[in-house]
N, C-alpha and C positions, 0 to 999 in steps of 0.2 A: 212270394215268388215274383218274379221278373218277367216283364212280357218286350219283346222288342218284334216290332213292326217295322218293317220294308217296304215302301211303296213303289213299286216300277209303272210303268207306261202300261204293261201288258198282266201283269200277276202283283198280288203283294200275298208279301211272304210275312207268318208271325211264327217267332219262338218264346214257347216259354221255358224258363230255366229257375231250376233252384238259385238265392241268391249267389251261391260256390260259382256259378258257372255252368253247371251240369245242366246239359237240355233235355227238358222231357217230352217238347212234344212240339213237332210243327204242321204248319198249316200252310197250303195254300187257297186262295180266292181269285176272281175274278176282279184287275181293277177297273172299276166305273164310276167314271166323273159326276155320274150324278148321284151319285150314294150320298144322303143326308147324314148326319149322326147317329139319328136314332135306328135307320137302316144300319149304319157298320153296327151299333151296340146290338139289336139282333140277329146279325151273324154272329158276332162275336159270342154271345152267351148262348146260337146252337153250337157251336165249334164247342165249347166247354161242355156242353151238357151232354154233348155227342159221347164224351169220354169221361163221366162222372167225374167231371172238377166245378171248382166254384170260380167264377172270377170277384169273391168277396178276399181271395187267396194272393189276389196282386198284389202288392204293395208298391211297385216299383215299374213304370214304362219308358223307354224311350222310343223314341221315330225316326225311322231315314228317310224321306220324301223326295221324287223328284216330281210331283204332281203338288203343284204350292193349293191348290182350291182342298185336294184330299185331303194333304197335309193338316188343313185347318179343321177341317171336319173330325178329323181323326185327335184331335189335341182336344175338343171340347170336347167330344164324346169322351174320352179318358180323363178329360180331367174332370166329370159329372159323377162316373162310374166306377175309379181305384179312388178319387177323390184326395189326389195329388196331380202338382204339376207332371206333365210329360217333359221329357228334355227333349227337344228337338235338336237333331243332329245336322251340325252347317258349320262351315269352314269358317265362320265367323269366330269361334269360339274354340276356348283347349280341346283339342279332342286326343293328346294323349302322340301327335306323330307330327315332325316339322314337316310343314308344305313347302315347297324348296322351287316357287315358281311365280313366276311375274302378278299374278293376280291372283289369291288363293282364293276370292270370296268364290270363284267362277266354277269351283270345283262342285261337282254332286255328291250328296250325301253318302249315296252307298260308293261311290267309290273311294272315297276317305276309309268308308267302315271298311271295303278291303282291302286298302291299305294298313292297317293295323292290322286286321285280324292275321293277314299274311305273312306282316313280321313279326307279332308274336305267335302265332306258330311254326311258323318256317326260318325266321332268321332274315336276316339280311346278309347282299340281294337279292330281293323275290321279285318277279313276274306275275302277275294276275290276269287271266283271259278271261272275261265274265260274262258268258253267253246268253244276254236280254234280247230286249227288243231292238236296243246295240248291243253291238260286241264290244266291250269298253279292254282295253288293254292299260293297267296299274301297274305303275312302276317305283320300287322303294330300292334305293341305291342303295352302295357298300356300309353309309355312315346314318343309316334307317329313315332316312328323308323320301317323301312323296313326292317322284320328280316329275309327275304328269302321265302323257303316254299316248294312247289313241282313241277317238271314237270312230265306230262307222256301225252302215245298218245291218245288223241283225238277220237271221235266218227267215227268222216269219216276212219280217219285210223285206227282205230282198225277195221272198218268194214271191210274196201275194205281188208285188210289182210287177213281177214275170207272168203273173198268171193273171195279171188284169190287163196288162199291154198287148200280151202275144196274141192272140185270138185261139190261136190250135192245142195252144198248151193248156190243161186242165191241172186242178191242184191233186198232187201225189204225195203220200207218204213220206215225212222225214228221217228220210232212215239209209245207214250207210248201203250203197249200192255193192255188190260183187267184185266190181271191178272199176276201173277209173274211166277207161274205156266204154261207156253205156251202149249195149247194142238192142235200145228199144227206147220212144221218146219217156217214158216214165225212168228208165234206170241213166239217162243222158242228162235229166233236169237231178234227179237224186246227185250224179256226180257232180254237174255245175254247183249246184247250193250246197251238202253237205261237206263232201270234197273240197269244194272250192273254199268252204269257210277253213277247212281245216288248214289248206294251203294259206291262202295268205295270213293266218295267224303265225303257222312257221314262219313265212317269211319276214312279216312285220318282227317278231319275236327275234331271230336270228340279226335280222338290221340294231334291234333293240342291245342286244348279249354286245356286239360290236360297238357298237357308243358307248357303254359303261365300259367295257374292257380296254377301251383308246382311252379314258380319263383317268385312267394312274396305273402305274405297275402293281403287279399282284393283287387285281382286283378278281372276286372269285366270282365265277359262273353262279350267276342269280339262279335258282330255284326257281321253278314255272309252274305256276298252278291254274289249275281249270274250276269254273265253277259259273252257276247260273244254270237256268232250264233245259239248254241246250249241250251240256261242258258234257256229261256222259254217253251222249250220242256221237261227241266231234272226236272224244279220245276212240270210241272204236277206227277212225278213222287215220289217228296220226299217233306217233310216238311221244309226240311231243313236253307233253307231263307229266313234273315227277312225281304230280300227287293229283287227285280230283276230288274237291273239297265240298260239297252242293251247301252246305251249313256255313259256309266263309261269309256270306255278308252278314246275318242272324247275328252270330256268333263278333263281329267285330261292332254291330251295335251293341251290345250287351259291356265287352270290351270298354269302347269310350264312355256309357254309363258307369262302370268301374270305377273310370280313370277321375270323373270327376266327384265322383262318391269321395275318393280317398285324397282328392285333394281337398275336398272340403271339410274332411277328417283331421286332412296335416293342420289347416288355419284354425282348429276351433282347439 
């Protein structure tokens, strides 16, 4: 089996999958910076024992990281424990998609992984709105190139900034309000953050469709996709996407593990 690991600022995500692809089974954790080795390898084998698996069954890991201290923690503990290399996943290396941008090393891991997963599932052009700790907006042109896109902060932090600045405002539910109009201070902060993330993803997104569409005739309306902790609460809110994916990064690390499986196949 295949295990691929996610590291974000707020959550890290792991799937396991049959080598085919097929996932069986995910997980989320808390990420915390001071998690040792031997702490992740104890989560890790309640997370399997939870669900009558062995992790004697791995064969195979990769890592997306944007937490470089976890990242390292997370590569000895796996490479003690499947007792092979992990690949860490970083724009230094093939990963299977041309980076089409002045500085690729600058790029984060899981946004590369949804860059691929996105076109190879979706096609190119795709759109990726990825609702972390940022909102990261990926963007894979007409000719499957990663041409960059956007970052900003995130629902949880936009909130909590609100709710540690304001004095009156209290933390409320993140959940789409009735109406856009809030007529109570809890359903007025629901519309600013959830609303609000929804809107300017439209619009960042609609600004986005426009720039690829001014760079050549007959260029098609990129595909838009949702995905991250937050992507199934922000689609209640907008039309926006053609698809909501929560498996898209998982799934595109697995993906560039693939890619370099079978090119190390083609050289030998």
């Amino acid at each position: 089996m295949f295990l691929s690991v996610d590291i974000g600022n707020t959550q890290t995500t792991l799937g396991l999958f049959e080598l085919d692809g097929t996932c069986l089974r995910q997980w989320r954790m808390a990420t915390d910076r001071t998690d040792t080795a031997d702490e992740l390898h104890e989560r890790l084998f309640g997370y399997f024992q939870m669900f009558g698996l062995s992790l004697g069954d791995v064969t195979d890991v990769a890592v997306a990281g944007v937490v470089p201290i976890l990242s390292q923690s997370w590569q000895r503990m796996l490479r003690e424990v499947v007792g092979t290399e992990p690949l860490m996943v970083d724009a230094t290396r093939d990963c299977g998609i041309t980076i089409n941008m002045p500085n690729p090393s600058e790029v984060g891991a899981d946004r590369i992984a949804n860059a691929l997963s996105a076109r190879v599932t979706y096609g190119a052009p795709v759109i990726v709105v990825d609702f972390g700790t940022a909102t990261n907006i990926d963007v894979v042109d007409a000719a499957g190139a990663f041409r960059g896109g956007t970052i900003m902060p995130g629902l949880l932090l936009s909130s909590q900034a609100l709710f540690d600045r304001a004095a009156k405002l209290s933390s409320v539910p993140l959940v789409v309000p009735p109406h856009a109009l809030g007529n109570s201070t809890e359903t007025a902060v629901q519309s600013g953050v959830v609303i609000g993330a929804a809107a300017q993803a439209e619009g960042l997104v609609r600004r986005i469709q426009e720039e690829l569409a001014a760079e050549g005739d007959n260029v098609p309306r990129a595909t838009v996709v949702g995905t991250g902790g937050y992507a199934t609460t922000i689609a209640e809110a907008t039309d926006l996407f053609d698809a909501v994916d929560p498996d898209l990064t998982i799934r595109g690390i697995y993906q560039i593990w693939r890619h370099a499986v079978e090119k190390h196949q083609a050289r030998s």
